[in-house]
RODO-2510 file (C-alpha; in nm, 4 decimals, decimal comma):
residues 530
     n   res          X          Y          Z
     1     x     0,0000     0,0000     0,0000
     2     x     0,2675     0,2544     0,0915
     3     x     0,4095     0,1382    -0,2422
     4     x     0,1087     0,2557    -0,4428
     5     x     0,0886     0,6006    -0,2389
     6     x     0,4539     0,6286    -0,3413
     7     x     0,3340     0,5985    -0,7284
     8     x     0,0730     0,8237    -0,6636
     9     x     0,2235     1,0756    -0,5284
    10     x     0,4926     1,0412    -0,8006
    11     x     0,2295     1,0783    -1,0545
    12     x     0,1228     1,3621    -0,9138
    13     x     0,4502     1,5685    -0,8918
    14     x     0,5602     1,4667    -1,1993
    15     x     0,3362     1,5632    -1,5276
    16     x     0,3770     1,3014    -1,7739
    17     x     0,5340     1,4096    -2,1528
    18     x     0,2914     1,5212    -2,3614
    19     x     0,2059     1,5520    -2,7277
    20     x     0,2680     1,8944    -2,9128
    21     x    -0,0486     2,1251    -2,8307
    22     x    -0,1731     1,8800    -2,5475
    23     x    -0,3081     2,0623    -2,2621
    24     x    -0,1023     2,0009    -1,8743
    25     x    -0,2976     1,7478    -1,7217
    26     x    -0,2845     1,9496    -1,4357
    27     x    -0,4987     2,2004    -1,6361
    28     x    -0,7103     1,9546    -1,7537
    29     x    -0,8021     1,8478    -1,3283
    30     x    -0,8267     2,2298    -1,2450
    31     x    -1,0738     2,2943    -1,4780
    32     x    -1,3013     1,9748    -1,4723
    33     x    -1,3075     2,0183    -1,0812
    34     x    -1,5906     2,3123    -1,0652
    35     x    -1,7629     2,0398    -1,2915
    36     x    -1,6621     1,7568    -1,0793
    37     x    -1,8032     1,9383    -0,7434
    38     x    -2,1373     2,0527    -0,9006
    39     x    -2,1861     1,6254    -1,0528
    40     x    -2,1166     1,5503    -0,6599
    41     x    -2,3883     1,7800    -0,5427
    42     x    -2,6590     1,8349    -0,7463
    43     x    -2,6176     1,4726    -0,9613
    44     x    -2,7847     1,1518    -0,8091
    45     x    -2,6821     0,8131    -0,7852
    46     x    -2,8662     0,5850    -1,0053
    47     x    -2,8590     0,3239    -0,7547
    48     x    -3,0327     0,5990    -0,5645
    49     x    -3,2824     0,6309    -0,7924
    50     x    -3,3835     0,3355    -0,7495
    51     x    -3,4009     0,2752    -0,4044
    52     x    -3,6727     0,5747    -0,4277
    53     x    -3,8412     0,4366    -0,6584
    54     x    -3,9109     0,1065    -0,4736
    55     x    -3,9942     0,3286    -0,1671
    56     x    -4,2108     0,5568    -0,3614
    57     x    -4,4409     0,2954    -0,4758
    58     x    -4,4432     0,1166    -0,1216
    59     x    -4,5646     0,4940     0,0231
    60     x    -4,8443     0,4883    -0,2182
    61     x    -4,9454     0,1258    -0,1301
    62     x    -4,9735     0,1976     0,1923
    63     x    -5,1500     0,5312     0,1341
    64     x    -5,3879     0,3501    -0,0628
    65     x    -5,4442     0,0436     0,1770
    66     x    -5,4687     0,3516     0,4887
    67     x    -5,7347     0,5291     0,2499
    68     x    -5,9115     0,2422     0,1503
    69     x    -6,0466     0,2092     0,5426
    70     x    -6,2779     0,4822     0,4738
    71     x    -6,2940     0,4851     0,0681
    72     x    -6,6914     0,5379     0,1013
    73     x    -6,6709     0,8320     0,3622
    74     x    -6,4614     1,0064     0,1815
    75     x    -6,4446     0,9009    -0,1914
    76     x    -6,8184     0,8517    -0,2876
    77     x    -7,1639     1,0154    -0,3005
    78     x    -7,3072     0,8187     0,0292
    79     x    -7,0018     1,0161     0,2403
    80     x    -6,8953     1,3209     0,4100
    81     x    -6,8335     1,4835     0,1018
    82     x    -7,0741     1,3982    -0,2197
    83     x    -6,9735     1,5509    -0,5715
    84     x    -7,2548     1,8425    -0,5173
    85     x    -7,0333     1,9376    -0,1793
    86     x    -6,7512     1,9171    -0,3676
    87     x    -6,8423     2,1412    -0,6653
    88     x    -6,9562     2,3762    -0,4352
    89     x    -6,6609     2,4155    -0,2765
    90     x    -6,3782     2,3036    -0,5526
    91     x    -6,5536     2,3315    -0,9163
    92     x    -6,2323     2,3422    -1,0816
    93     x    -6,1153     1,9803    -0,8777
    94     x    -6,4479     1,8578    -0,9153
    95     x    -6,4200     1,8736    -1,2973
    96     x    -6,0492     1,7581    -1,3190
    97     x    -6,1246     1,4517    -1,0689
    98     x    -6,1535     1,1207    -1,2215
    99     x    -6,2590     0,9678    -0,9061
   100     x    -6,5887     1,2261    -0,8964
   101     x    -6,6912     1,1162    -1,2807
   102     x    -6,8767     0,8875    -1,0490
   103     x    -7,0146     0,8325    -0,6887
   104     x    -7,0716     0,4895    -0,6355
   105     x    -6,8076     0,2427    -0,4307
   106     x    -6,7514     0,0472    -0,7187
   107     x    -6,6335     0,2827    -0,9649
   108     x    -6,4146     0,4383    -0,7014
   109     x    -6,2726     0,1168    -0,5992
   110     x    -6,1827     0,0116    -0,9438
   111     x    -5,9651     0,3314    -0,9199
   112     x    -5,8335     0,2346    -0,5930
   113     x    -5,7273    -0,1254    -0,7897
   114     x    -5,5684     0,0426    -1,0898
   115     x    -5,3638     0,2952    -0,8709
   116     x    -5,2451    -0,0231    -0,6933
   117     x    -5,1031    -0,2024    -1,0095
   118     x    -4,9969     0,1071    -1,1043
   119     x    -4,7838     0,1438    -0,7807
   120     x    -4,6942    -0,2407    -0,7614
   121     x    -4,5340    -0,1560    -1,1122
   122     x    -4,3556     0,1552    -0,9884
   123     x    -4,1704    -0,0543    -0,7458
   124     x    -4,0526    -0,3332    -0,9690
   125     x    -3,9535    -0,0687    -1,2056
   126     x    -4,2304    -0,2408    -1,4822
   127     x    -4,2582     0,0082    -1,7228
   128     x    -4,1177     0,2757    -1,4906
   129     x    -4,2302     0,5891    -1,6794
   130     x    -4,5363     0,4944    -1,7624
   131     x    -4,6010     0,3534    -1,3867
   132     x    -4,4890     0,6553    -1,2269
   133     x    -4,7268     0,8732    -1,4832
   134     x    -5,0287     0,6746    -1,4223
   135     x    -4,9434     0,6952    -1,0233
   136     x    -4,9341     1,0575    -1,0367
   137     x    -5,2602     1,1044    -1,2397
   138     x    -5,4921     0,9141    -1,0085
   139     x    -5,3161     1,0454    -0,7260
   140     x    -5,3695     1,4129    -0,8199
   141     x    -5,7370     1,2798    -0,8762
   142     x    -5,7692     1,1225    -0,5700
   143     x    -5,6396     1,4288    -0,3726
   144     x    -5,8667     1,6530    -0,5659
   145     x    -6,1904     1,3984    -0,5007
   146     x    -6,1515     1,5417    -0,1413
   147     x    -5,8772     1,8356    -0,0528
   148     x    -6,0561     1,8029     0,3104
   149     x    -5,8825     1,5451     0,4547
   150     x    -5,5026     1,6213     0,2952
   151     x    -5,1517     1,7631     0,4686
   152     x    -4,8745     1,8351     0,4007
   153     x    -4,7486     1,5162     0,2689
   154     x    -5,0013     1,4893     0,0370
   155     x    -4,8441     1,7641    -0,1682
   156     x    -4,4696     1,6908    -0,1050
   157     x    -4,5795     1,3481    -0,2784
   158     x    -4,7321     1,4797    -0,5863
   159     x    -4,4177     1,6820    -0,6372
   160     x    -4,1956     1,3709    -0,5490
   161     x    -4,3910     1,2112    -0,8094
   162     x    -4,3591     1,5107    -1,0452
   163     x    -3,9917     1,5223    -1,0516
   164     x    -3,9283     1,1542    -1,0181
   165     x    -4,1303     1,1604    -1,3949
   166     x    -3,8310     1,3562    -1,5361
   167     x    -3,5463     1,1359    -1,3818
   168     x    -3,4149     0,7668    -1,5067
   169     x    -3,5823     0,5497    -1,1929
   170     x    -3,5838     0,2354    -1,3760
   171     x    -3,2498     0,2809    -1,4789
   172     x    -3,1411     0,0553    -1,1886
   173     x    -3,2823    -0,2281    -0,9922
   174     x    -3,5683    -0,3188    -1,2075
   175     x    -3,7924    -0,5181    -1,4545
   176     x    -3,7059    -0,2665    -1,7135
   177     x    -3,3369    -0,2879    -1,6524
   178     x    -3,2964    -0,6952    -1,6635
   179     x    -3,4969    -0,6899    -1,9813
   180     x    -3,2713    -0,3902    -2,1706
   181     x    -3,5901    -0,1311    -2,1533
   182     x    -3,4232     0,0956    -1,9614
   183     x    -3,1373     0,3892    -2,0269
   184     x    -2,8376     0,2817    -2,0403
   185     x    -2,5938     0,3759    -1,6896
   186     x    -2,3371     0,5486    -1,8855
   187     x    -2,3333     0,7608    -2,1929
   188     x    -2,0427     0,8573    -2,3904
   189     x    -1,9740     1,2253    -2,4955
   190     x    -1,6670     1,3362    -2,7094
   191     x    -1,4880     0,9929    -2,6432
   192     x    -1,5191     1,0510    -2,3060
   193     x    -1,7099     0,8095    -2,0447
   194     x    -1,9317     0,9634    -1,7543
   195     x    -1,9651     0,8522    -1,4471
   196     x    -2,1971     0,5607    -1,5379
   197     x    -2,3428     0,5783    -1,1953
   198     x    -2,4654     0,9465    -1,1512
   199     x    -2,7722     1,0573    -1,3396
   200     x    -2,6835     1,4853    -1,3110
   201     x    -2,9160     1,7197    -1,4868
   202     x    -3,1762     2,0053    -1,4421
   203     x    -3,4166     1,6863    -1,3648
   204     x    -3,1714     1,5589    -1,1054
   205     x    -3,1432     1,9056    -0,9193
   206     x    -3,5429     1,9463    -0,9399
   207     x    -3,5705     1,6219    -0,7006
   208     x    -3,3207     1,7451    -0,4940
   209     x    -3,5009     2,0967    -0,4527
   210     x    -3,8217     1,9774    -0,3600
   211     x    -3,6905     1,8266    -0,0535
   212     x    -3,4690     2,0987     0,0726
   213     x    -3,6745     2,3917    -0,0120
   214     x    -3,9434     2,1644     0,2201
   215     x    -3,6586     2,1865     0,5134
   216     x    -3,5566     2,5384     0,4677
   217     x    -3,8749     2,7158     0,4692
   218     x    -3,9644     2,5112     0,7475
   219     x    -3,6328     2,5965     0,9697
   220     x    -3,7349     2,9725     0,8385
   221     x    -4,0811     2,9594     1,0044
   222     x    -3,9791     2,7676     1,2927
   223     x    -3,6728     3,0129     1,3734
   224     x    -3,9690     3,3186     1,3145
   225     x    -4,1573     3,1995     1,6491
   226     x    -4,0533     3,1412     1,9845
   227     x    -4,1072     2,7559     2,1213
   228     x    -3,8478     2,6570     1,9365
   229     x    -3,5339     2,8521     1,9983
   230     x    -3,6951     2,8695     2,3469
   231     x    -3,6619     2,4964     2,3307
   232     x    -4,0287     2,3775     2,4670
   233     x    -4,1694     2,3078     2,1269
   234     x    -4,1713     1,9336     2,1783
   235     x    -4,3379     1,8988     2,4460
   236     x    -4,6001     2,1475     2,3489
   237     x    -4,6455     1,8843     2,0520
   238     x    -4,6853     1,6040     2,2603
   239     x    -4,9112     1,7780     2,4939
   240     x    -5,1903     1,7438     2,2247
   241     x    -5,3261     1,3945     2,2682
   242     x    -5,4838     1,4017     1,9522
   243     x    -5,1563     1,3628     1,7860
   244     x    -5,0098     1,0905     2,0563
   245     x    -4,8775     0,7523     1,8058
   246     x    -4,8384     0,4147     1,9542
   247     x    -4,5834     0,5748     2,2014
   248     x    -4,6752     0,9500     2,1517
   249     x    -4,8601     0,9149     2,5327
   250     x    -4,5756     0,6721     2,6843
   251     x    -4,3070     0,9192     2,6531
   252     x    -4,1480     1,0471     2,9540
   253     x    -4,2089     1,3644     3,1035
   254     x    -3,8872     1,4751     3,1123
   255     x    -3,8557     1,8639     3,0064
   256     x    -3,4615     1,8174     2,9398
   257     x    -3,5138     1,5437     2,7165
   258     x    -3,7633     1,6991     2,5281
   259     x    -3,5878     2,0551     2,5063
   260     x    -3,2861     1,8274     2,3548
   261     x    -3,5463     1,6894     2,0900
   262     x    -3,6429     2,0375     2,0030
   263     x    -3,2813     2,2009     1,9625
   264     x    -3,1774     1,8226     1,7687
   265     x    -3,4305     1,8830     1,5422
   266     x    -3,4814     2,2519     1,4508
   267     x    -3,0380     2,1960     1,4115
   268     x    -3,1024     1,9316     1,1702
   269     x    -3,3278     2,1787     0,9862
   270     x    -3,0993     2,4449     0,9877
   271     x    -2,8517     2,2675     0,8677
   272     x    -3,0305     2,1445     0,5831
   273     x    -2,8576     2,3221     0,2996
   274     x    -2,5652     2,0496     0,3188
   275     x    -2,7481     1,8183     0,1311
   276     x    -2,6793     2,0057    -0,1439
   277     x    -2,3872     2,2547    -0,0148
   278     x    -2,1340     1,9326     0,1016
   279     x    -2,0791     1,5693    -0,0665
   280     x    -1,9538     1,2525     0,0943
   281     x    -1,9659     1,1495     0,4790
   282     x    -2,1349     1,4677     0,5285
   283     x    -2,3815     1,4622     0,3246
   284     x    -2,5037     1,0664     0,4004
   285     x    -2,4421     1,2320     0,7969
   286     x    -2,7353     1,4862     0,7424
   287     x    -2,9099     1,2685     0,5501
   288     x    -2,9270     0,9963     0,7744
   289     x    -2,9853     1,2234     1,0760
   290     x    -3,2917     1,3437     0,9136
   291     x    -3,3905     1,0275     0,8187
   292     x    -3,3906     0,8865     1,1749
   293     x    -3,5534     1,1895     1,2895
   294     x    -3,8762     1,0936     1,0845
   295     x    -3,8972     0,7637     1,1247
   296     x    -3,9188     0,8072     1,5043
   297     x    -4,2533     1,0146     1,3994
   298     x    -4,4121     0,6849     1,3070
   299     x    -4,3830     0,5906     1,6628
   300     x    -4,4481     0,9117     1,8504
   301     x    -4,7388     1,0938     1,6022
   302     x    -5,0365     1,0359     1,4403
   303     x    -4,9723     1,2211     1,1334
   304     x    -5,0349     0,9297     0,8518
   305     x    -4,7901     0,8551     0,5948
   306     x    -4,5951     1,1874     0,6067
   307     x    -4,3208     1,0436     0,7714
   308     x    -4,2640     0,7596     0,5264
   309     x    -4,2852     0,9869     0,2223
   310     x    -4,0309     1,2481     0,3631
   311     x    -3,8032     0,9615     0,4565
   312     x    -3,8388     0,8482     0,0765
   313     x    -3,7644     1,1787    -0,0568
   314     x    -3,4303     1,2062     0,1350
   315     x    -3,2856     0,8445    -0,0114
   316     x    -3,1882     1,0475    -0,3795
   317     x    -2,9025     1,2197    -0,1034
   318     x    -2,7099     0,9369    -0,0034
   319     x    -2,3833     0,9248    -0,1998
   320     x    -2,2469     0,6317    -0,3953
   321     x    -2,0351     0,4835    -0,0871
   322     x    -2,3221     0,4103     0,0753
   323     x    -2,4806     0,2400    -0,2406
   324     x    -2,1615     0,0081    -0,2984
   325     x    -2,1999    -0,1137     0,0656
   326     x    -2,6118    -0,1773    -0,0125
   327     x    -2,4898    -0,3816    -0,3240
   328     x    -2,2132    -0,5630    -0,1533
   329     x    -2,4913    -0,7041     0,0814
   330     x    -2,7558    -0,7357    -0,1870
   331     x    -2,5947    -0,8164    -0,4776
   332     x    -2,6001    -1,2092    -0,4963
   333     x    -2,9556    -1,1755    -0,4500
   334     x    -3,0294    -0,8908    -0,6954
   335     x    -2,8026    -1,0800    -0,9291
   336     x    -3,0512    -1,3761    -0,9266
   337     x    -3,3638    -1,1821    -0,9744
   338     x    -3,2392    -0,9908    -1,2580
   339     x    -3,1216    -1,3318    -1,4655
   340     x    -3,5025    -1,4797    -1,3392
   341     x    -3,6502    -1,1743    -1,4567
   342     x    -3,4574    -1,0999    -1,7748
   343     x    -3,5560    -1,5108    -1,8420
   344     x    -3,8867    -1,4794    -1,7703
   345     x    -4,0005    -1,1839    -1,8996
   346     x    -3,7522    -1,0946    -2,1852
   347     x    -3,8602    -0,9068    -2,4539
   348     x    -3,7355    -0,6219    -2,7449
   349     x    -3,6062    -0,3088    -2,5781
   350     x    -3,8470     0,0491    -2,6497
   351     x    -3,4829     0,1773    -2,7552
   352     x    -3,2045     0,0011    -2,9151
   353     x    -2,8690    -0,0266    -2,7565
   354     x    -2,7715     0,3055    -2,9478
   355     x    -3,0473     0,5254    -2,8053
   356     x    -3,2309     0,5315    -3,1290
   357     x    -3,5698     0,4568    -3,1581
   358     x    -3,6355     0,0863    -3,3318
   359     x    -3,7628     0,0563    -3,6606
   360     x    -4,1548     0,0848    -3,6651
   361     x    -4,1438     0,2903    -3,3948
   362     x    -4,0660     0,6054    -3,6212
   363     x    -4,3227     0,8599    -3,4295
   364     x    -4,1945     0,8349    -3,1352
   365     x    -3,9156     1,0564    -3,0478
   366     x    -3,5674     0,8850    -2,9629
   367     x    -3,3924     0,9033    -2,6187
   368     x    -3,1705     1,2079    -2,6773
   369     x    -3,4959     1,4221    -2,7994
   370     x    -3,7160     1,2643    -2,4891
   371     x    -3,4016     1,3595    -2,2816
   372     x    -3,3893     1,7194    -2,4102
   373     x    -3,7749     1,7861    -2,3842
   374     x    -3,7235     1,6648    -2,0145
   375     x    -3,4266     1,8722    -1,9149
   376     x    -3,6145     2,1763    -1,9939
   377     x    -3,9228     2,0934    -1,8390
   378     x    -3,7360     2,0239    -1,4923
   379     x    -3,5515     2,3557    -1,5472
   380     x    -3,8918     2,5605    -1,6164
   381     x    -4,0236     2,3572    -1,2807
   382     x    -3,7308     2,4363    -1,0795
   383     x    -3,7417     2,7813    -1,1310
   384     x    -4,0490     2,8188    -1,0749
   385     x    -4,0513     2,6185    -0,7501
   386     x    -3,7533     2,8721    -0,6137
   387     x    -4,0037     3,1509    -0,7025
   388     x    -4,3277     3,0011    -0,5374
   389     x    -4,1529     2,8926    -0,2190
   390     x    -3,9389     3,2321    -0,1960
   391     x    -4,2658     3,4164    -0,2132
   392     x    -4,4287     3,2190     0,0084
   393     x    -4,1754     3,2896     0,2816
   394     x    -4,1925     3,6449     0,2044
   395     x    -3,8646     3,7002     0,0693
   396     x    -4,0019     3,8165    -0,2740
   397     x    -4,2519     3,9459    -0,3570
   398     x    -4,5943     3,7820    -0,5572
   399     x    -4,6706     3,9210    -0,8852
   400     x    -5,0585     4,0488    -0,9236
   401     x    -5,1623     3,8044    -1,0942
   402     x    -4,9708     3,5104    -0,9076
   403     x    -5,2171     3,6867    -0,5706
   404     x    -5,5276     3,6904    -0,8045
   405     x    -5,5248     3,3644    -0,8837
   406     x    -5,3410     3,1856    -0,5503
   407     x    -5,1580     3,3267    -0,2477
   408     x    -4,8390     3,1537    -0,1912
   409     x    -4,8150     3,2041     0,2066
   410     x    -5,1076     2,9666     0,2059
   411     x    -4,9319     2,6643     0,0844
   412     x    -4,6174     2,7073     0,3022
   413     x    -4,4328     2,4519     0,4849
   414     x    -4,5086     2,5462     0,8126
   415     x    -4,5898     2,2186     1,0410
   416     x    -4,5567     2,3244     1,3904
   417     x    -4,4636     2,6336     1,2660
   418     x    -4,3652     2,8941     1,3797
   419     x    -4,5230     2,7761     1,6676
   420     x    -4,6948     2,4090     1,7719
   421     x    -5,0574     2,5121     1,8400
   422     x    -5,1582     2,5068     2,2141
   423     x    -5,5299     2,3437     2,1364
   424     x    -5,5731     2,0252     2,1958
   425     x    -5,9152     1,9519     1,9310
   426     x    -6,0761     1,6361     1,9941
   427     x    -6,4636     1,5350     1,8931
   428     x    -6,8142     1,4263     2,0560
   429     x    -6,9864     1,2156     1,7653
   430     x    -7,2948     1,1092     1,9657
   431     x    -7,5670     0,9111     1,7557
   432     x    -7,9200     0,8590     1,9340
   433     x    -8,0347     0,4858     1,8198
   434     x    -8,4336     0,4024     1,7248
   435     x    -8,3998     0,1844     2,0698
   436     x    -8,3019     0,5162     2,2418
   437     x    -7,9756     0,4223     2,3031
   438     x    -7,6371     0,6280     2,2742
   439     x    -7,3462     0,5506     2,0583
   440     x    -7,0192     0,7046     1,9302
   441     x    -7,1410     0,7587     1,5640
   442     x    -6,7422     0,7298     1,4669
   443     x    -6,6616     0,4213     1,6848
   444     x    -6,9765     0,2565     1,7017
   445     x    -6,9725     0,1458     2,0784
   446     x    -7,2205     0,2315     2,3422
   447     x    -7,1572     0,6015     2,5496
   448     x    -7,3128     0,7742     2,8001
   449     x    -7,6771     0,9259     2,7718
   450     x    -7,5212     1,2500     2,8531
   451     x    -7,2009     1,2976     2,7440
   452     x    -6,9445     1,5571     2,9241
   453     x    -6,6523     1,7313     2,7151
   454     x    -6,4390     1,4850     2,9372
   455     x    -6,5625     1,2049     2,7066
   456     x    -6,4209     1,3540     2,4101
   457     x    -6,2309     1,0859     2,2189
   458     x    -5,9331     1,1612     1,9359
   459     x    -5,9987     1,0986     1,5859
   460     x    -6,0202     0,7762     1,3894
   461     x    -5,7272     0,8350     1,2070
   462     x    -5,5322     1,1469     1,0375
   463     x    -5,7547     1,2235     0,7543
   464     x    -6,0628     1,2206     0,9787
   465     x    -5,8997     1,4483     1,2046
   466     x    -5,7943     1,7153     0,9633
   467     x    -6,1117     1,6370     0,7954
   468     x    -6,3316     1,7576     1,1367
   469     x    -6,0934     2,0128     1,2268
   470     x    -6,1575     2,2510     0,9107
   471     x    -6,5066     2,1731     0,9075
   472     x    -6,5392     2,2929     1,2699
   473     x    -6,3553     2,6409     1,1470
   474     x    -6,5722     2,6868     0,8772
   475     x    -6,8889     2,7730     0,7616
   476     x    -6,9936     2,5290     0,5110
   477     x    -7,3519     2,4033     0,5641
   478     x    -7,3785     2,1900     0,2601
   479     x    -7,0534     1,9696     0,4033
   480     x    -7,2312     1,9595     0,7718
   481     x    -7,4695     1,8256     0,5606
   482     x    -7,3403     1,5691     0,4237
   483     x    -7,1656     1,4607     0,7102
   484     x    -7,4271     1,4353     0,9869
   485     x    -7,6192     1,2212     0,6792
   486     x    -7,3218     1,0136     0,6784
   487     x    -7,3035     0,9668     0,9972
   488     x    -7,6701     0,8381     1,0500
   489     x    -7,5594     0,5525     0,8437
   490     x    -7,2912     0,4648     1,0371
   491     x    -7,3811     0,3495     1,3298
   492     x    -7,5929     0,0659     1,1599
   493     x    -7,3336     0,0163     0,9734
   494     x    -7,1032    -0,0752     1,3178
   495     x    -7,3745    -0,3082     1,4252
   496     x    -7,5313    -0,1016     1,6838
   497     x    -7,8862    -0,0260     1,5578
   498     x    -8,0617     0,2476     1,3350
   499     x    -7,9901     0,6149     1,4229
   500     x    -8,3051     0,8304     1,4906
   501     x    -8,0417     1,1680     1,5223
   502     x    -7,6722     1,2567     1,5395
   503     x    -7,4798     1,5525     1,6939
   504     x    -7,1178     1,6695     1,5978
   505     x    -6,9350     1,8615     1,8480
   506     x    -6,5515     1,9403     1,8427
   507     x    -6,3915     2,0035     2,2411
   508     x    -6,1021     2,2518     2,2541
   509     x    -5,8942     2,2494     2,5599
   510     x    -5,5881     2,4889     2,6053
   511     x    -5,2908     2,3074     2,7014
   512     x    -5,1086     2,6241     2,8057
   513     x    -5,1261     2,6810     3,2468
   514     x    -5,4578     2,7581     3,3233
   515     x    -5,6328     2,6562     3,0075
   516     x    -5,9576     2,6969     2,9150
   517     x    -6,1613     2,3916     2,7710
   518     x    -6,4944     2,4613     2,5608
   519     x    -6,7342     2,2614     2,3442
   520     x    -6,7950     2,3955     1,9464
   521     x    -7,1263     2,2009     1,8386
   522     x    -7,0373     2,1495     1,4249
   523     x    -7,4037     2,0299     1,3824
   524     x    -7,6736     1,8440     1,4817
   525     x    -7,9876     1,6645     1,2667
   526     x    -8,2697     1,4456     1,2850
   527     x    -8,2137     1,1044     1,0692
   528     x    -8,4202     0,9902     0,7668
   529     x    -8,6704     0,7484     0,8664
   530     x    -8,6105     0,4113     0,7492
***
């Protein structure tokens, strides 16, 4: 070893001879190394690529399978929110929403079934751009059937998919790989080989800018209030028993702990940038610490899938080293599957080996023009997500007709931001059966004949919760409407009788010393007779 360091640094203080009118090789590393640094930082590792692509269509199985629990209460006509509800409040999303062309369970479901294959074929990396196009159109529709019950993650999801559309993620790892459909890893410019394992590119930095601008306007609003750099904005969070996990209420209450979770996290925020900014150990270091950080939300929060999809959007950062050591474990395996699947499912390439499209394929743009198209849609995107998000944080300002039509400040990242909110909202759903009895119209089990604000209970799940919230803030008759209807049903529908009425009542208690607690009655109605 000392031997080869010897060489190398031989090599290096020595420049080799060189041709008449060859450049210094030593010229030739200075000026490829701005290059080199910008391929480090804003390129992505195919191999990375990958990996989010198998984790991107996992997230939207499981946001399927979590939405498919209450697919008719929030997805059809006999639910909380019918098409009319909807067009009142969202014409535009009711038109553009192919899961409100109809109302009924069935037609919905069938939606719910072709978003699954769609996913299923995302993750195997079956027809990857194709997959990851249909995913993105029925989950656009399925967000506009009801923008009620969405958060946050919902729209960093969209845009995952959105940019993940422009980039190569069946390059590697995949059904379209082992059977020669996909790019190839390395292309060849001016006799010169790139790095056959980093996919660089307007497209490339578009991923990588949905995530951080998602972490940097957050650490913006956070740093704006005053729980966090006062360091009590944890436990302020897990104060609100509506959002306790599986271990959100088993945490200890130990104020030093928790003050350390506040400063670990808003640091990791802050020091977001170096996913971009730094390469290497530091990079996979910020990375990972982020990663970690969200994970452990699965445990502590009730806050759905948002902690799976951000810890899928931060895979594209993990450098190559960390990829080599993934393969080095799973390569005899993946070695396997890709013979079995290149056997078993062979077939002509779309492109042939050259990039050129196949003969009898002659309308269909090759590679290099597909490539092009894409490079300057991400770079039209990516500017235009710098703009929206700057705006939103008030650092620019919004053109008049950007306020006409939308104001930016309202689609900020701002969870817990700049402050955790100090209500703790949870909900009396109280359903009076034909045999006079009472039952929880949400939970379907027997409650008291009179039932105190102490007998509140949290929400069914996320969705519901967000769902109730906003209709408790808001005057909407048509969707209190639709809801207490929905809600007569529902009890029967739990096995506990026929409901003669239903009441809807949200109960707000202040978690700050001396808090108040008080009861907001969303609605109340008589049931049709059956």
């Amino acid at each position: 070893m000392d031997d080869d360091r010897e060489r190398a640094d031989g090599d290096a203080l020595t420049e080799p001879e060189r041709r008449p009118g060859e450049e210094p090789t030593d010229r030739v590393a200075f000026r490829r190394r701005p290059r080199t640094a910008v391929r480090a930082r804003l390129g992505v590792d195919r191999r990375a690529l990958a990996a989010f692509r198998i984790a991107l269509g996992t997230v939207l199985l499981v946001d399927l399978g979590l939405r498919a629990r209450n697919l008719t209460a929030f997805y059809t006509d006999a639910g909380v929110l019918p098409r009319a509800a909807l067009a009142e409040a969202y014409p535009l999303g009711a038109r553009l929403s192919l899961h409100a062309l109809s109302g009924a369970t069935w037609a919905v479901s069938l939606l719910f079934l072709v978003a699954g294959v769609a996913a299923v074929a995302l993750a195997l990396g079956h027809r990857t751009r194709l997959a990851t196009a249909v995913s993105l159109l029925l989950l656009a529709s399925l967000q506009a059937r009801n923008p009620f019950a969405l958060n946050a993650g919902d729209t960093l999801l969209w845009q995952l998919l959105g940019a993940g559309l422009l980039c190569p993620l069946g390059a590697r790892w995949s059904v379209d790989a082992a059977r020669g459909r996909a790019p190839p890893d390395a292309t060849t410019r001016g006799g010169e080989r790139a790095d056959e394992d980093r996919f660089v590119g307007p497209a490339s930095a578009l991923l990588l800018a949905v995530v951080l601008v998602v972490y940097v306007a957050n650490a913006v609003e956070k740093l704006r209030g005053t729980a966090w750099p006062r360091g009590d904005a944890v436990e302020r969070v897990f104060r609100l028993t509506y959002l306790h996990g599986p271990l959100g209420g088993h945490l200890p209450e130990a104020p030093a702990l928790l003050a350390t979770a506040t400063y670990g996290w808003l640091a990791l925020l802050v020091a977001s940038p170096l996913l971009v900014a730094s390469a290497g150990r530091v990079r996979a270091a910020v990375a990972g610490g982020l990663l970690a950080a969200h994970l452990s939300m699965t445990l502590a929060l009730q806050i759905g899938v948002f902690p799976l999809i951000s810890a899928t959007a931060l895979l594209p950062f993990f450098p190559p080293f960390v990829w080599d050591r993934v393969e080095g474990v799973a390569g005899p395996t993946r070695e396997r599957l890709r013979r079995s699947v290149g056997s078993t499912l062979g077939g002509p390439a779309v492109d042939g080996p050259d990039g050129r499209v196949p003969k009898g394929c002659a309308g269909v743009p090759d590679r290099a023009t597909r490539e092009r198209a894409a490079a300057v849609v991400a770079a039209v995107l990516l500017a235009s997500l710098i703009a929206w998000n700057g705006m939103a944080l008030g650092l620019v300002d919004a053109p008049g007709p950007v306020e006409t039509a939308a104001d930016p400040a309202e689609s900020g990242w701002t969870m817990f931001a700049p402050d955790p909110p100090t209500t703790d909202a949870l909900v009396l759903a109280t359903a009076t059966t034909a045999d006079g009895d009472r039952v929880d119209a949400l939970y379907g089990d027997p409650v008291a004949a009179d039932r105190p604000p102490s007998d509140a209970r949290t929400y069914p799940d996320a969705r519901w919760r967000k769902y109730l919230t906003l209709l408790a803030g808001d005057e909407a008759p048509v969707r209190v409407d639709a809801l207490l209807a929905h809600l007569c049903d529902r009890p029967a529908g739990n096995a506990v009788g026929d409901a003669t009425s239903v009441t809807v009542s949200t109960v707000e208690t202040d978690v700050t010393e001396g808090g108040e607690t008080r009861v907001r009655k969303i609605g109340t109605s008589e049931c049709r007779s059956r």
